[in-house]
MARKE-538359 format. One record per residue (C-alpha): residue number from 1; x, y, z. Coordinates in steps of 0.02 Angstrom, whole numbers, always signed. Layout:
BEGIN
R, nr, px, py, pz
R, NUM, X, Y, Z
...
//
This chain:
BEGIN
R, nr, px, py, pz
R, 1, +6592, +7025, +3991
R, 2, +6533, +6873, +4050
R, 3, +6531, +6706, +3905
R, 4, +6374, +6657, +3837
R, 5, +6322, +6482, +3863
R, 6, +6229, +6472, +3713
R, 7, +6367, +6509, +3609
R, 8, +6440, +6393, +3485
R, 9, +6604, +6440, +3533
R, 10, +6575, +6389, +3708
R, 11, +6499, +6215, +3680
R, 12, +6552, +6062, +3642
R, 13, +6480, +5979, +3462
R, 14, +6509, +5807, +3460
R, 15, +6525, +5748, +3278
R, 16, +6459, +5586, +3179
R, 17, +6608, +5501, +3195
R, 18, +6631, +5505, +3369
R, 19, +6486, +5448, +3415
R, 20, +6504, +5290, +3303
R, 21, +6671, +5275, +3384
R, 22, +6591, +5261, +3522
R, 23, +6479, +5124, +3484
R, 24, +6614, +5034, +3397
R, 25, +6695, +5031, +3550
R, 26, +6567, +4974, +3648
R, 27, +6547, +4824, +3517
R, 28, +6729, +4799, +3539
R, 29, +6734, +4785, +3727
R, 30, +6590, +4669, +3744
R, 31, +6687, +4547, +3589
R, 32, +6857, +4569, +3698
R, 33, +6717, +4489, +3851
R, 34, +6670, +4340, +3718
R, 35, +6846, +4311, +3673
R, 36, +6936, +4313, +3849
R, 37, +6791, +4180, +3885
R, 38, +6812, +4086, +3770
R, 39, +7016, +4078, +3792
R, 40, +6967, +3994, +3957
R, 41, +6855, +3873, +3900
R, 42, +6933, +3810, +3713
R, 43, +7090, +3690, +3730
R, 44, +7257, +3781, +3705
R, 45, +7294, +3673, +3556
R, 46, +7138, +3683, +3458
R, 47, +7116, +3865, +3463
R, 48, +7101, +3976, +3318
R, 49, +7056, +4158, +3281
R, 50, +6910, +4113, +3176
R, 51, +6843, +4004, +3326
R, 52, +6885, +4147, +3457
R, 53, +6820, +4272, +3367
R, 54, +6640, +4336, +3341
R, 55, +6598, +4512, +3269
R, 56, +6406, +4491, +3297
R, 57, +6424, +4611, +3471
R, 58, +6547, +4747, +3352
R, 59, +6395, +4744, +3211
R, 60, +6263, +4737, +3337
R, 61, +6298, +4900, +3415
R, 62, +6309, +4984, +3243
R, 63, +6155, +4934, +3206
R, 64, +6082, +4965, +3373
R, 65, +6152, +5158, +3349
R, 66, +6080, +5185, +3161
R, 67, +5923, +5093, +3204
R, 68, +5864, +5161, +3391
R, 69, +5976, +5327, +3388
R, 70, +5873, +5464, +3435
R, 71, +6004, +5543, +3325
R, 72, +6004, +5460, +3178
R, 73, +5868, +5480, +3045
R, 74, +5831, +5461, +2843
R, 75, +5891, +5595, +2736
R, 76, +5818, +5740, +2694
R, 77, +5822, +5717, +2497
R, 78, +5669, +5814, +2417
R, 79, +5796, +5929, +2333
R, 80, +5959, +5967, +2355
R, 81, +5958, +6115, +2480
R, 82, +5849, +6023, +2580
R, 83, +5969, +5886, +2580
R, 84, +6125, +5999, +2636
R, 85, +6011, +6062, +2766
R, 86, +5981, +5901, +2831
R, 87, +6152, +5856, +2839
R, 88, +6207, +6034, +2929
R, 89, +6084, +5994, +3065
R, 90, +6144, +5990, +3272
R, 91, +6060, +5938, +3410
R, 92, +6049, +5981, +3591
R, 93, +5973, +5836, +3645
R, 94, +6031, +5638, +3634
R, 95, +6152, +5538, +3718
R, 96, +6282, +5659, +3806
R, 97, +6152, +5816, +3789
R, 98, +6011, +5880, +3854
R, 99, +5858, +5790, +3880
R, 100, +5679, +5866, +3813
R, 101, +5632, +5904, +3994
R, 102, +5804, +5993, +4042
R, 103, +5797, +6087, +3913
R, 104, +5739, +6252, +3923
R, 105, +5662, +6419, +3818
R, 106, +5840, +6484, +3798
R, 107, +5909, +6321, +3725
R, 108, +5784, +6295, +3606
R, 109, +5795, +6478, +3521
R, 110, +5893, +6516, +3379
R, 111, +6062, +6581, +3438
R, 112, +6157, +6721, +3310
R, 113, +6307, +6603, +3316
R, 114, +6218, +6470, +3252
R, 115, +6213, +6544, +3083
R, 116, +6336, +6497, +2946
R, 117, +6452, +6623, +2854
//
């Protein structure tokens, strides 16, 4: 029996918080940039963390992810079961998936494995 790609069990869901992690991360590594310039450039003795550090890159890539995301939209709150809908929701598509042109028929139909208990 061969596995079906379309299978839950077969793909990888990448969750909320990873995919903040990654921003955060992002934000972190282009501070880490700012910081190691700025090392270079300050005088040994008048250097302090709160003039090293900026968190403006860390916060802009939050905000970059909740406010351009493809993946990231206002709640669902007309009622509640609309709500927990919303919030049960996957996508295919976005950053790391498959993009609308890629993506085929068979991706888009409703799969019996992607029913809950």
């Amino acid at each position: 029996e061969t596995d079906d790609i379309d299978h839950f069990g077969n793909r990888r869901l990448r969750t909320v918080g990873e995919l903040i992690q990654n921003q955060i991360r992002v934000g972190m590594s282009r501070m880490e940039r700012v910081v190691r310039e700025r090392m270079t450039t300050q005088d040994v003795e008048a250097i302090t963390p709160q003039t090293l550090i900026n968190i403006r890159p860390v916060v802009a890539a939050i905000k970059e992810f909740f406010g351009t995301s493809q993946l990231s939209q206002f709640m669902d709150q007309n009622n509640p079961l609309s709500g927990l809908t919303h919030k049960r929701r996957l996508s295919a598509l976005g950053p790391g998936g498959l993009s609308r042109e890629r993506a085929g028929l068979e991706v888009r139909d409703v799969h019996p494995s992607h029913y809950g208990r």
